[in-house]
GUFI-976161 format. One record per atom (N, C-alpha, C): residue in one letter; atom name; x, y, z. Coordinates in steps of 0.001 Angstrom, whole numbers. Example, Ala and Ser with C-alpha at 12.3 -4.5 7.8 and 13.67 -1.06 7.14 Angstrom:
BEGIN
   residuo   atomo        px        py        pz
         A       N     13190     -5690      7800
         A      CA     12300     -4500      7800
         A       C     13200     -3300      7800
         S       N     12850     -2250      7080
         S      CA     13670     -1060      7140
         S       C     12900        30      7870
END
This chain:
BEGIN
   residuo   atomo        px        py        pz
         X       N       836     -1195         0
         X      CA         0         0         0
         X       C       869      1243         0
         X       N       579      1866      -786
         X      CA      1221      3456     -1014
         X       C      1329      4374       296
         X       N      1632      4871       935
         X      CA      1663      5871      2230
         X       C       796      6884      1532
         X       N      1304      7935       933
         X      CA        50      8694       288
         X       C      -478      8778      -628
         X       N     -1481      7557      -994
         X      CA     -1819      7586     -2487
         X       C     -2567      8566     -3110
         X       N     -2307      8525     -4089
         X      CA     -3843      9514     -5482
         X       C     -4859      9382     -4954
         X       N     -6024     10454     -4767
         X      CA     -7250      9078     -4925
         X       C     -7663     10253     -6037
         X       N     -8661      9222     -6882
         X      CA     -9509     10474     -7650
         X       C    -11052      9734     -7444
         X       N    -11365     10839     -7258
         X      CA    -12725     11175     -6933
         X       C    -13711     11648     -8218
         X       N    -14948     10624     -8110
         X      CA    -15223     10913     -9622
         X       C    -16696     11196     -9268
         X       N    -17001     12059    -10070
         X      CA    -18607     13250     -9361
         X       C    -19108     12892    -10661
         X       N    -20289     12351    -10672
         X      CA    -21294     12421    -11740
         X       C    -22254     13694    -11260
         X       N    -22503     14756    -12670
         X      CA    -23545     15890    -12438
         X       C    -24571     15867    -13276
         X       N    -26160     15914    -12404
         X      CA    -26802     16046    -13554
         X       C    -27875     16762    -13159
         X       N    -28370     18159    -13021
         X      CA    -28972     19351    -12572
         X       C    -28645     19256    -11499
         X       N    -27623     19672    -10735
         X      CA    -26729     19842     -9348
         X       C    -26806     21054     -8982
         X       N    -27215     22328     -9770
         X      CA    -26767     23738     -9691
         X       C    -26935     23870     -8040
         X       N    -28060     23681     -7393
         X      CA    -28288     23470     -5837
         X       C    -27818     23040     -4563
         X       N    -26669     21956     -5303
         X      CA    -26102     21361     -4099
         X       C    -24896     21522     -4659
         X       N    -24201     21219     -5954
         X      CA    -22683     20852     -6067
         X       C    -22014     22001     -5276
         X       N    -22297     23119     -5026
         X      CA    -20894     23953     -4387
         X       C    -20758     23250     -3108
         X       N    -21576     23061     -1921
         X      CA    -21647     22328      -747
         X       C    -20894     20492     -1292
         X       N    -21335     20129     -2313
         X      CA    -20700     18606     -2617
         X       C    -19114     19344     -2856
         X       N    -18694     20119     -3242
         X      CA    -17337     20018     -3857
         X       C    -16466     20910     -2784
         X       N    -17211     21673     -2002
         X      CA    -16562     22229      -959
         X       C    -16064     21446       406
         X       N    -17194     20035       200
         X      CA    -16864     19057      1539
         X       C    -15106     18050       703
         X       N    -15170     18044      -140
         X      CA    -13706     17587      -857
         X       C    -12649     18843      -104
         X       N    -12708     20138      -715
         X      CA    -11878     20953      -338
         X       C    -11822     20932      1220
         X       N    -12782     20951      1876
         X      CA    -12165     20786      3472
         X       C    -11619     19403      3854
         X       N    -11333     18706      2922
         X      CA    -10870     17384      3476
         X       C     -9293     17457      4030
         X       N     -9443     16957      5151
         X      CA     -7909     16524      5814
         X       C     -6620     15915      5459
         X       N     -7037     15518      4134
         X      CA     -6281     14383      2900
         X       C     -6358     15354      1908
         X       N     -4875     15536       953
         X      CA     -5126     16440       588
         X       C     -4674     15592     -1433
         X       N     -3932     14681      -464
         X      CA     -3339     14432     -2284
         X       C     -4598     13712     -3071
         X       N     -5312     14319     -3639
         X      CA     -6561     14241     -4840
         X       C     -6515     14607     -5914
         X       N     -7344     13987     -6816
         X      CA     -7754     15144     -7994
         X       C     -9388     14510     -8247
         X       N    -10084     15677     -8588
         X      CA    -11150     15665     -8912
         X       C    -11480     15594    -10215
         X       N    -12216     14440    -10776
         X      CA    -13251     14165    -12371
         X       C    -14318     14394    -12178
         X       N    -14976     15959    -12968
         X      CA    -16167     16199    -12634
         X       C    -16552     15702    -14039
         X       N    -17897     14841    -14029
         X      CA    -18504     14513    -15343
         X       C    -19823     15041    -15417
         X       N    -19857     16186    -16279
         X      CA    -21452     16723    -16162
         X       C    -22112     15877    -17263
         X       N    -23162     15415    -16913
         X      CA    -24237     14795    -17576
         X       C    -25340     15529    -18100
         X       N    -24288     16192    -19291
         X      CA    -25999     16709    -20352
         X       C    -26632     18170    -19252
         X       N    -26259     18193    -18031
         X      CA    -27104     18756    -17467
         X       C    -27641     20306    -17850
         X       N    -29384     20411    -18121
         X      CA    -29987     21790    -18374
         X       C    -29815     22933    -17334
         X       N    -29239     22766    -16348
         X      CA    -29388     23683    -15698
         X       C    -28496     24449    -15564
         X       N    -27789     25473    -14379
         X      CA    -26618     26052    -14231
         X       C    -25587     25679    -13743
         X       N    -25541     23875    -13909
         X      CA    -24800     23485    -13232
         X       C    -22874     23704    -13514
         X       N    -22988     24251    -15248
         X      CA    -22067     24284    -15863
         X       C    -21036     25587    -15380
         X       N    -22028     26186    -15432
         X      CA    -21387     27689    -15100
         X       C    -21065     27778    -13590
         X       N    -21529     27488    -12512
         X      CA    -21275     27183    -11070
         X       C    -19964     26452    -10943
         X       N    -20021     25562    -11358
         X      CA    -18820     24080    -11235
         X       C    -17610     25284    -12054
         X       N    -18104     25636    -13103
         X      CA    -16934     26528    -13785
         X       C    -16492     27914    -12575
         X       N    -17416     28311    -12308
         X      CA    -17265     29485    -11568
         X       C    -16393     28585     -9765
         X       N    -17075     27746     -9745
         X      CA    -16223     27284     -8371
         X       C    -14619     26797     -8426
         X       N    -14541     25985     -9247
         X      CA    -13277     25658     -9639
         X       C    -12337     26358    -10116
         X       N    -12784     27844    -10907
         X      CA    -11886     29008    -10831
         X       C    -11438     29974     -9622
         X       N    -12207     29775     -8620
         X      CA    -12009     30168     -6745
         X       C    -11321     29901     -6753
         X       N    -11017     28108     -6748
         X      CA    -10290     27435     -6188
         X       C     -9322     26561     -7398
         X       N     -8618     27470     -8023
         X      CA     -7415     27187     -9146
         X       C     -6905     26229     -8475
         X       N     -6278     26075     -7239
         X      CA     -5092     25394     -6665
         X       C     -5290     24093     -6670
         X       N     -6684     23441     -6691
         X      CA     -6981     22542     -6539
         X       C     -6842     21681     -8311
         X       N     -6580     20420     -7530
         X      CA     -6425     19658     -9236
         X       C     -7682     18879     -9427
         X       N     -8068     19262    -10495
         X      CA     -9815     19085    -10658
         X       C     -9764     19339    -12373
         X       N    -10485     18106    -12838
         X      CA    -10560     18459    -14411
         X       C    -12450     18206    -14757
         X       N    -12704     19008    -15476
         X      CA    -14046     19509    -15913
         X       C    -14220     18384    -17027
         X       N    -15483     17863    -17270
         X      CA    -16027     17264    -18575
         X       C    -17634     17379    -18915
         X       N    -17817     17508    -20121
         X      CA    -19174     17493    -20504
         X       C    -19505     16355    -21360
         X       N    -20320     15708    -21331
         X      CA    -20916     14583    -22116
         X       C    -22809     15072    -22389
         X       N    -22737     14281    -23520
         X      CA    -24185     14196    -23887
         X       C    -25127     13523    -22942
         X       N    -26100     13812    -22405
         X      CA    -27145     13075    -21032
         X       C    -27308     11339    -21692
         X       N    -26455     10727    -20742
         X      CA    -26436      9118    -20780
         X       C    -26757      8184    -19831
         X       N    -26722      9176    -18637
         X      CA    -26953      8427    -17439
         X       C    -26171      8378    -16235
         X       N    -26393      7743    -15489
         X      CA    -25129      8139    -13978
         X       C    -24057      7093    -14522
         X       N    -24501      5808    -14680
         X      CA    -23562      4750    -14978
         X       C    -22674      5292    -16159
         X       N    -22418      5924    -17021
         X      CA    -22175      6208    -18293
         X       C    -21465      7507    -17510
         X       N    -21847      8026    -17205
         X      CA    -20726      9464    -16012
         X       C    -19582      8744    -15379
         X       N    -20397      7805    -14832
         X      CA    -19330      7162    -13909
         X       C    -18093      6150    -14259
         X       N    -18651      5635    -15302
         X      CA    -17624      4614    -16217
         X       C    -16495      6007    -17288
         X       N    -16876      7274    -17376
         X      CA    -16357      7896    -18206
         X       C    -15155      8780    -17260
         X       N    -15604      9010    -15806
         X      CA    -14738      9386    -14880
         X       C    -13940      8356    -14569
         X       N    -14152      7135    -14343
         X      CA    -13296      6385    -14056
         X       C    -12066      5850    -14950
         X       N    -12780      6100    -16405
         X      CA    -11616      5921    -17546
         X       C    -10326      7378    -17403
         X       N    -10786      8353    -17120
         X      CA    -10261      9453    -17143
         X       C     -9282      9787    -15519
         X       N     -9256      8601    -14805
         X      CA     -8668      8649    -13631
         X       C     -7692      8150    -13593
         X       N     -6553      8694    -13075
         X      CA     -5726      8225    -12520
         X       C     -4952      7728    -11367
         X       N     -5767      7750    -10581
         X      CA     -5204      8029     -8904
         X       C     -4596      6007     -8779
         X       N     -4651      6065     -7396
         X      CA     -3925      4845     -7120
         X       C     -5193      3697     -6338
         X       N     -6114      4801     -5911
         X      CA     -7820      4542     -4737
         X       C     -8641      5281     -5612
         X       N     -9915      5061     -5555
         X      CA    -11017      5067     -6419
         X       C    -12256      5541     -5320
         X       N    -12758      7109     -5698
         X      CA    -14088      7555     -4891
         X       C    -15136      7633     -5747
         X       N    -16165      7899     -4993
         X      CA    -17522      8349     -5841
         X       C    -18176      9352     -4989
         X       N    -18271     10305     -5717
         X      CA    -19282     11037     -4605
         X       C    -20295     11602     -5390
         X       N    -21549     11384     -5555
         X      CA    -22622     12231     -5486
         X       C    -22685     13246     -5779
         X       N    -23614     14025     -6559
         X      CA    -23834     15604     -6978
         X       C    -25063     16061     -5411
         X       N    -24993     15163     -5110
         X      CA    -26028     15635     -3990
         X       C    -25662     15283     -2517
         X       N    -24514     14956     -2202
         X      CA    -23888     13698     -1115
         X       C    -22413     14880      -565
         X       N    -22320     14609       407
         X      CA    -21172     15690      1507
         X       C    -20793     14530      2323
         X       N    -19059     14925      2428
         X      CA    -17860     13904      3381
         X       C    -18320     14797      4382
         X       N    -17710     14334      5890
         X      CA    -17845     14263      6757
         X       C    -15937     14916      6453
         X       N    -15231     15750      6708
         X      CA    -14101     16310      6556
         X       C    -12708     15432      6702
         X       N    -12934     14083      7486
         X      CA    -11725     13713      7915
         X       C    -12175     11969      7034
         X       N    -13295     12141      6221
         X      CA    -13346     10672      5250
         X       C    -12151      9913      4517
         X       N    -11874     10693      3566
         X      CA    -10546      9941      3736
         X       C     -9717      9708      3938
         X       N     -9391     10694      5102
         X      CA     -8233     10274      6103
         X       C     -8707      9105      6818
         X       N     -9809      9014      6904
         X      CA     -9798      7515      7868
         X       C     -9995      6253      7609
         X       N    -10588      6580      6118
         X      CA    -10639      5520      4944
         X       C     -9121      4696      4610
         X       N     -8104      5694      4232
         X      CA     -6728      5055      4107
         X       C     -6277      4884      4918
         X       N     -6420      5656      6249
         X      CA     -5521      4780      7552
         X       C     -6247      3000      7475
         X       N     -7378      2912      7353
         X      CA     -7902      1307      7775
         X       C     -7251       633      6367
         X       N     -7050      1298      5429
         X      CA     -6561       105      4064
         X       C     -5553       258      4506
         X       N     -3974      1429      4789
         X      CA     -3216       968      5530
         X       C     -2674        62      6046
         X       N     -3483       -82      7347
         X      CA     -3554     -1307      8145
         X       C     -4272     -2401      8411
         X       N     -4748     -2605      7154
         X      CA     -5429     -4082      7010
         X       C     -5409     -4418      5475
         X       N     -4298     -4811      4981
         X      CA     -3683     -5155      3537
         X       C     -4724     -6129      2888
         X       N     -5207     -6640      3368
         X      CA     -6597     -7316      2591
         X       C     -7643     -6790      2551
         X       N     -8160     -5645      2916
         X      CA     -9278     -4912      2064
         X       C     -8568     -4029       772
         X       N     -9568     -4343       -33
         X      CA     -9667     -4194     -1685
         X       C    -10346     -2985     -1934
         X       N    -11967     -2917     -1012
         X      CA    -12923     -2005     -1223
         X       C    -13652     -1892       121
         X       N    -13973      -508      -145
         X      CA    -14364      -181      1893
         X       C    -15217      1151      1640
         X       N    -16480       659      2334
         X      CA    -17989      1424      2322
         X       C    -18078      2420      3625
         X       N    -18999      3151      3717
         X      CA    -19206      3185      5123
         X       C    -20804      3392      5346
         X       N    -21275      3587      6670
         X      CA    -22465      4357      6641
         X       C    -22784      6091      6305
         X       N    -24244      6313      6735
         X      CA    -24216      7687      5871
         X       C    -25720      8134      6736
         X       N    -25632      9299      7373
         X      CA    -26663     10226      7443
         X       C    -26760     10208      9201
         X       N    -25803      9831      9523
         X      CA    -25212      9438     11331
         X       C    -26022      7883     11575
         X       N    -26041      6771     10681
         X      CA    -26447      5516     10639
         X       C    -25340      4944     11316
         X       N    -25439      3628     12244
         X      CA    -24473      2893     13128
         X       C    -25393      1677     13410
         X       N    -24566       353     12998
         X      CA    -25545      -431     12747
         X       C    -25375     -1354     13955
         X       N    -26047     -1674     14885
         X      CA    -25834     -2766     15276
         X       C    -26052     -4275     14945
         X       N    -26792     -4825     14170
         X      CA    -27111     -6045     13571
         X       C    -27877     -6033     12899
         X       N    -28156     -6924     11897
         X      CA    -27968     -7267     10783
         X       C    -28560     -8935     10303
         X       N    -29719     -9393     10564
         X      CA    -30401    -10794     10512
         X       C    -29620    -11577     11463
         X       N    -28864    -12634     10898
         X      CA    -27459    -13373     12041
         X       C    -26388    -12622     12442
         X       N    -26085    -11183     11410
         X      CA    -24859    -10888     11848
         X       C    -24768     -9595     12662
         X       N    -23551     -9588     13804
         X      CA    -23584     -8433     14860
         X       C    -21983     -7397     14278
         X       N    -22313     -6158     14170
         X      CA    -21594     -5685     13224
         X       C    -20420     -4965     14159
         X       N    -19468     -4854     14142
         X      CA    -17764     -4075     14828
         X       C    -18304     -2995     14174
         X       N    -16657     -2533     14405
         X      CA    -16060     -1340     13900
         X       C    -15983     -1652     12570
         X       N    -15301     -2237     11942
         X      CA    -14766     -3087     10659
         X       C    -15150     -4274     10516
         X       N    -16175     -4728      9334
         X      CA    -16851     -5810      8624
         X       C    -16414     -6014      7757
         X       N    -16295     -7494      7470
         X      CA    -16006     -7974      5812
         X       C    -18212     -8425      5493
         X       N    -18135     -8191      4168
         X      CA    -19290     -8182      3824
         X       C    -19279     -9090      3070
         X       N    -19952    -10320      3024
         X      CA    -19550    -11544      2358
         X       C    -20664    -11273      1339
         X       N    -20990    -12055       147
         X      CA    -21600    -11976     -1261
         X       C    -22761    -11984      -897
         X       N    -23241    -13553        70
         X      CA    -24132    -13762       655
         X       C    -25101    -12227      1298
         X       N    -24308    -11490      2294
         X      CA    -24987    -10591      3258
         X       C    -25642     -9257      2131
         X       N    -24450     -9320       882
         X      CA    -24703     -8131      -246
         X       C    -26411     -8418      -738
         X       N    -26636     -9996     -1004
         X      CA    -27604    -10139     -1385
         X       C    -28568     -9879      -962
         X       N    -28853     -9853       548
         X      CA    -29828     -9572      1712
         X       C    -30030     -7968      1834
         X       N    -28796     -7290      1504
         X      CA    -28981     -5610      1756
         X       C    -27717     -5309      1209
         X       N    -27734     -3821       595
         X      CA    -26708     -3238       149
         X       C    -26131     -2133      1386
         X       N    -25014     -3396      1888
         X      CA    -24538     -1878      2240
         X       C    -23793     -1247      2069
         X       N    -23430      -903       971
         X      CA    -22398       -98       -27
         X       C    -23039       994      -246
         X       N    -23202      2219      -108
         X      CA    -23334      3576      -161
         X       C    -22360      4107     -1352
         X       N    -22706      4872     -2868
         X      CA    -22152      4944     -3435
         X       C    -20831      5919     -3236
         X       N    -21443      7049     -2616
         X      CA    -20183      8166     -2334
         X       C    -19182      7906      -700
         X       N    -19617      6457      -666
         X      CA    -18877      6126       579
         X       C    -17899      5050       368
         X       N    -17373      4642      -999
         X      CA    -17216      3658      -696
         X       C    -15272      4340     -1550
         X       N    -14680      3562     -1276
         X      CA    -12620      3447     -1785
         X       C    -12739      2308     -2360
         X       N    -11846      2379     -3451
         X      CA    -11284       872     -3602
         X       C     -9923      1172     -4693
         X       N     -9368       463     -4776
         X      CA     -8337      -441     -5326
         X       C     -8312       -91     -6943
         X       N     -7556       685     -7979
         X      CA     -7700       701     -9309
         X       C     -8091     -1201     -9931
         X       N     -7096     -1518     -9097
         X      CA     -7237     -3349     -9618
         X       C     -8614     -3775     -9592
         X       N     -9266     -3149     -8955
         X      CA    -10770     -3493     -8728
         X       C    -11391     -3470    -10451
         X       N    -11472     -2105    -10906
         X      CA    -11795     -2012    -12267
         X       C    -11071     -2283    -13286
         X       N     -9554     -2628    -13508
         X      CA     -9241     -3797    -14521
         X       C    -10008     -5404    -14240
         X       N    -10077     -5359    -13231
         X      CA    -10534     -7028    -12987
         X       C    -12254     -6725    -13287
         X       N    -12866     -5674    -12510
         X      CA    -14164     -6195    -13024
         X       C    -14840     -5138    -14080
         X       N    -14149     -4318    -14499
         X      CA    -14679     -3480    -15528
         X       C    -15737     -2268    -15162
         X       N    -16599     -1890    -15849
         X      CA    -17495      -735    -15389
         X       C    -18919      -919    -15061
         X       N    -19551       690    -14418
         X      CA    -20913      -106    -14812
         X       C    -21724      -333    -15885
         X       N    -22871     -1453    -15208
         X      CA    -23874     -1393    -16469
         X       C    -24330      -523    -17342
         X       N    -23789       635    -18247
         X      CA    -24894      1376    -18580
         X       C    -26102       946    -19207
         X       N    -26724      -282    -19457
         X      CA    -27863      -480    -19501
         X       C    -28887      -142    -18518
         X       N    -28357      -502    -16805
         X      CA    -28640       150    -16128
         X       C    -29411      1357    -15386
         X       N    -30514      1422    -15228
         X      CA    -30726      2838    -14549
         X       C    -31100      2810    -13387
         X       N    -31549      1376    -12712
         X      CA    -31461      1765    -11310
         X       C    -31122       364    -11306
         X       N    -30388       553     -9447
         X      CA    -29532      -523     -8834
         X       C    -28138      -936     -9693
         X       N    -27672       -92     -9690
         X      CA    -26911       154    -11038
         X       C    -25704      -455    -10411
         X       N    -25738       490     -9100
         X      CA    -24263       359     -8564
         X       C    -24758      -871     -7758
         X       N    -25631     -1578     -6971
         X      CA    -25847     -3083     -6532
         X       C    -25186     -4121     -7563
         X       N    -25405     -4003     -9071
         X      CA    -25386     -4960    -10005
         X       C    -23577     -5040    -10183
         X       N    -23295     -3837     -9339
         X      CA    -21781     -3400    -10122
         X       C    -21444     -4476     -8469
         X       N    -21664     -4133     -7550
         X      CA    -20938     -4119     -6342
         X       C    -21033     -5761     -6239
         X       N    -21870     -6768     -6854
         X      CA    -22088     -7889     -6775
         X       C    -20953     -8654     -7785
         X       N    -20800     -7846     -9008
         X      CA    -19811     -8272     -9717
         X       C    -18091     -8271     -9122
         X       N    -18298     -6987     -7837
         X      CA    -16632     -6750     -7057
         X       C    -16693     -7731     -6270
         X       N    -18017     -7890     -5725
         X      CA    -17341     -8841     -4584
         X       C    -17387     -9968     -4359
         X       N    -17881    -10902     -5886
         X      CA    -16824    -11906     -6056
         X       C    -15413    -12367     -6050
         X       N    -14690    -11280     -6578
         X      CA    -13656    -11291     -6765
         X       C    -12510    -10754     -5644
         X       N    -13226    -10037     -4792
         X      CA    -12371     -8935     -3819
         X       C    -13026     -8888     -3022
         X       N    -12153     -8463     -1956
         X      CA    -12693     -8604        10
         X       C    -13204     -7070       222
         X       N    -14394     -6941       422
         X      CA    -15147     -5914       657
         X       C    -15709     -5965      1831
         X       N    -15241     -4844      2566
         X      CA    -15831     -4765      4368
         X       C    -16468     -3399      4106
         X       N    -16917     -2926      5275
         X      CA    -17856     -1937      5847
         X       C    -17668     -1552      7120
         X       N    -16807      -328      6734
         X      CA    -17099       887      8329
         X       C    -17802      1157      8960
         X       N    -18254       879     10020
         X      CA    -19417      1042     10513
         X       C    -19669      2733     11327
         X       N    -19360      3569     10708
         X      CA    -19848      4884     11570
         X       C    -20098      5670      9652
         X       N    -20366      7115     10093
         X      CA    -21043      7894      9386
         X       C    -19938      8790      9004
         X       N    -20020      8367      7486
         X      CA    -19338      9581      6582
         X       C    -19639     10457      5545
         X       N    -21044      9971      5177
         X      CA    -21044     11067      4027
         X       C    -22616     11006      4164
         X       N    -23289     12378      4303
         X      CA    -24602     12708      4492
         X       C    -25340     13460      2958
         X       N    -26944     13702      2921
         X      CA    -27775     14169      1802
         X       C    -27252     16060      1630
         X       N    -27411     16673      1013
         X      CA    -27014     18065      1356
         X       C    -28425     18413      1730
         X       N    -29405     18003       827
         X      CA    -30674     18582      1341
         X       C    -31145     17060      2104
         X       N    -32359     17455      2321
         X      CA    -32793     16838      3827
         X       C    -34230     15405      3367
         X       N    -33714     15623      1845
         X      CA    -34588     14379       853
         X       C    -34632     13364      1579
         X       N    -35832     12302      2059
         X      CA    -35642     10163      2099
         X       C    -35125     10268      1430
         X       N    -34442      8638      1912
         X      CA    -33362      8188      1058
         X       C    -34524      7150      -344
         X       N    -35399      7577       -26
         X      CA    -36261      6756      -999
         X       C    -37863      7302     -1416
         X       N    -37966      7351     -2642
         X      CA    -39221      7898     -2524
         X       C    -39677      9350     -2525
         X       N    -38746     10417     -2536
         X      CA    -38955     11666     -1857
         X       C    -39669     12274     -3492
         X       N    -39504     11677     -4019
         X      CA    -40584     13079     -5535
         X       C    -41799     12092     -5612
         X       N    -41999     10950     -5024
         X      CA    -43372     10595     -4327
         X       C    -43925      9551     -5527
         X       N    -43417      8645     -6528
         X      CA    -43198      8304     -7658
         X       C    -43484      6929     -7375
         X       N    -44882      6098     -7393
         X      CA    -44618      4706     -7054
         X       C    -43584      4015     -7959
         X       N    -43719      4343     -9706
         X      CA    -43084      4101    -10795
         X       C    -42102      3809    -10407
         X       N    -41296      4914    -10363
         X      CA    -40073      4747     -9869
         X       C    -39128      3712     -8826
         X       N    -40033      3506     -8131
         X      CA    -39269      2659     -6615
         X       C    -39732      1497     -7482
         X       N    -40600       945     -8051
         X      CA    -41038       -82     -8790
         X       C    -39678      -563     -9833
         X       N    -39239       106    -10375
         X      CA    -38190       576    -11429
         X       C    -36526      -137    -10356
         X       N    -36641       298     -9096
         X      CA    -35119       332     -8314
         X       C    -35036      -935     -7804
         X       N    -36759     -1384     -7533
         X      CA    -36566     -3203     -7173
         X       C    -36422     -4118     -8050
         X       N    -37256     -3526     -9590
         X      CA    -36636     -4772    -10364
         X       C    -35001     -4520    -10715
         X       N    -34318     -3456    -10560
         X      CA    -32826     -3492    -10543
         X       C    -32617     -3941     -9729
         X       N    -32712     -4290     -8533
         X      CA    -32060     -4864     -6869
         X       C    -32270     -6713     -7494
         X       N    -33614     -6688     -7575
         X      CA    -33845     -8304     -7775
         X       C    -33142     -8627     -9122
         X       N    -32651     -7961    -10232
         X      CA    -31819     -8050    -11504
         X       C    -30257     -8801    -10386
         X       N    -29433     -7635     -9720
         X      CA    -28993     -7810     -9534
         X       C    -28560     -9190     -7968
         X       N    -29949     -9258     -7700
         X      CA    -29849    -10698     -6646
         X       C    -29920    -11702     -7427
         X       N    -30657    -11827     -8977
         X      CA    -30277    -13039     -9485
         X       C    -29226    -13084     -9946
         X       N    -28203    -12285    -10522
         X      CA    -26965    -11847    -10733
         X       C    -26035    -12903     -9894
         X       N    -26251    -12529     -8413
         X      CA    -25353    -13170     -7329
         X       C    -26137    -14890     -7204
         X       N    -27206    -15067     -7560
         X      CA    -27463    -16526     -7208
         X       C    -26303    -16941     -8722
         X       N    -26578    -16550     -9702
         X      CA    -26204    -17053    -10894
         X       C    -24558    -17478    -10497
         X       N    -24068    -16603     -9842
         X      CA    -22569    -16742     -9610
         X       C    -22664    -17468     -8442
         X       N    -23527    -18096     -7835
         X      CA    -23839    -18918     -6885
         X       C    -23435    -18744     -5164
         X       N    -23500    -17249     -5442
         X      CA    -23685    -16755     -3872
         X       C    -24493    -17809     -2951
         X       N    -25458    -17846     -3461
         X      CA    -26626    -18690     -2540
         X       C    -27025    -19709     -3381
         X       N    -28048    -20721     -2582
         X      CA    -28690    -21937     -3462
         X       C    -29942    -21292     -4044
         X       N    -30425    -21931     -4762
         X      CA    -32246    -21597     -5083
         X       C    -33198    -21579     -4119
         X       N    -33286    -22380     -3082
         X      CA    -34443    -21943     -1698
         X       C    -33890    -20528      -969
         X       N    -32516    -20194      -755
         X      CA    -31981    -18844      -200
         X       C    -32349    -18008      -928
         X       N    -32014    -18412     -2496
         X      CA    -32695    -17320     -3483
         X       C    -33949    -16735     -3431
         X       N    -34801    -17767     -3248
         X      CA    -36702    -17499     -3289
         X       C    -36627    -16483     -2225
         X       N    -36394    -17323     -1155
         X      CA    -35882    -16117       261
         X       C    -36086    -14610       -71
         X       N    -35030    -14863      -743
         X      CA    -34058    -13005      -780
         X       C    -34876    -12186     -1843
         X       N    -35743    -12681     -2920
         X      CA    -36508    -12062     -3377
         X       C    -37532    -11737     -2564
         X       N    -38460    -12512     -1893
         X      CA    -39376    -12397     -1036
         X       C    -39376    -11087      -212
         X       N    -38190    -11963       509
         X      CA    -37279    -10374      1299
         X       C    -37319     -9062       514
         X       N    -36807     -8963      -357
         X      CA    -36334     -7771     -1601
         X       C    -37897     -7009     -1575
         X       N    -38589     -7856     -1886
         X      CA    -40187     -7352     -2211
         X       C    -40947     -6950      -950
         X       N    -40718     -7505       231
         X      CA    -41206     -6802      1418
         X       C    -40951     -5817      1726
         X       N    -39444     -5393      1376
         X      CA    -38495     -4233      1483
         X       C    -39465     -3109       922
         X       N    -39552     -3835      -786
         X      CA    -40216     -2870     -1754
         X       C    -41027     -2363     -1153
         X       N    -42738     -3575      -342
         X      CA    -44009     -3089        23
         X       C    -43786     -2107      1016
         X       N    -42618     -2178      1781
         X      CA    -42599     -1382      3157
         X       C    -42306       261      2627
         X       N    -40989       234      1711
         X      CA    -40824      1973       932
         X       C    -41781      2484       196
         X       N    -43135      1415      -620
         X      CA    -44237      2517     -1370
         X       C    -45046      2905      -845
         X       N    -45243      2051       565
         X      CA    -46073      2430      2310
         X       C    -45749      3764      2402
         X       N    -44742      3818      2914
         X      CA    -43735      4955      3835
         X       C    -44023      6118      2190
         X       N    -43817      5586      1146
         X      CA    -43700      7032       266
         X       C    -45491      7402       158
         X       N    -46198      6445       -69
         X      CA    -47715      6739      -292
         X       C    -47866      7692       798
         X       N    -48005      7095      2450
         X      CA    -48127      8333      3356
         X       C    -47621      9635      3248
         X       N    -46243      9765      2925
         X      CA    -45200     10556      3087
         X       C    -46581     11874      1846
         X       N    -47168     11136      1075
         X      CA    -48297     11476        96
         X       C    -47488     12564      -942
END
């Protein structure tokens, strides 16, 4: 492991004008300083162009490279930042998502000192988990294929990993539009030891559910058949047997009935 590696941090934008200065200002207060930032704007109509332009000229000093693409999608942002990266560790953060100031400083101290994590998540919004069906969660979890299938807990703008990660498993789906990054994270962690921090690093800027908030049954309808895409994904690679499987859909779909509850009221 490198003492101070690269990381690059790769921002998909797509009508951000509202939040990105707060998303790109929680980078600049970070405690870790050796970065560079891939901003990938996505097509976006709004002012997001001129803001991101206007912020990043504040702050010249910082190494941060600008891109525009035609509107393709988050997966298609994110596979286009990641081609365009160079660092040595691999971020994601959100056009709508804020570090907690000392994230990846505490992210690389634990890869540091534990040479077998590959890829490392955390929680988000002051979440601290204590358990988990059978399992009772530390400080530091390995997240086996199995537990991925039951719940994601991979948080996209929370998570580091390893450049080797994406020669070995490539990008995301852009077929993709929701559970995008589940379908991706099932394909890593076959291959690579993926744990989970258990405290809070990166919060919403605005004060949106994490599900449901433009009130859209469609939609959440849309994010479970990506979740259950990607749980047959992991039976196929034989995470689990076929009766665990039935299971975890079942499961998956209770999940579903319980978020169009909570969004129907939410009205």
């Amino acid at each position: 492991m490198i003492t101070n590696p690269l990381i690059s941090i790769v921002i998909p934008v797509y009508n951000a004008s509202e939040t990105i200065r707060k998303v790109l200002t929680s980078i600049f207060d970070q405690t870790y300083g050796n970065y560079e930032i891939i901003i990938i704007n996505d097509g976006s109509t709004d002012d997001s162009e001129r803001i991101i332009t206007e912020i990043l000229s504040e702050n010249s000093q910082v190494n941060a490279r600008y891109y525009y693409q035609k509107n393709k999608g988050v997966s298609a942002a994110r596979n286009e930042g990641l081609k365009n990266s160079t660092g040595d560790l691999l971020m994601f953060l959100d056009s709508d998502d804020q570090w907690v100031k000392d994230k990846i400083e505490k992210q690389i101290k634990i890869l540091n000192d534990n040479h077998q994590i590959d890829f490392l998540g955390s929680n988000r919004d002051g979440a601290i988990l204590k358990s988990f069906l059978w399992y009772k969660f530390k400080r530091i979890n390995k997240i086996s294929p199995r537990m991925l299938l039951y719940k994601n807990f991979f948080m996209t703008s929370s998570v580091v990993f390893r450049k080797e990660v994406v020669k070995e498993c490539g990008f995301f789906n852009e077929d993709m539009s929701y559970s995008e990054d589940l379908e991706y994270f099932v394909r890593i962690i076959e291959k690579f030891n993926c744990y989970l921090l258990n405290e809070s690093l990166i919060s919403a800027v605005t004060n949106k559910p994490t599900f449901g908030h433009s009130g859209l049954s469609a939609r959440l309808w849309k994010m479970e058949k990506g979740e259950l895409n990607a749980i047959t994904k992991g039976y196929k690679l034989e995470f689990v047997g076929f009766v665990e499987y039935c299971f975890i859909c079942t499961f998956s779909m209770l999940k579903y009935l319980r978020r169009l509850t909570l969004t129907t009221l939410r009205g």
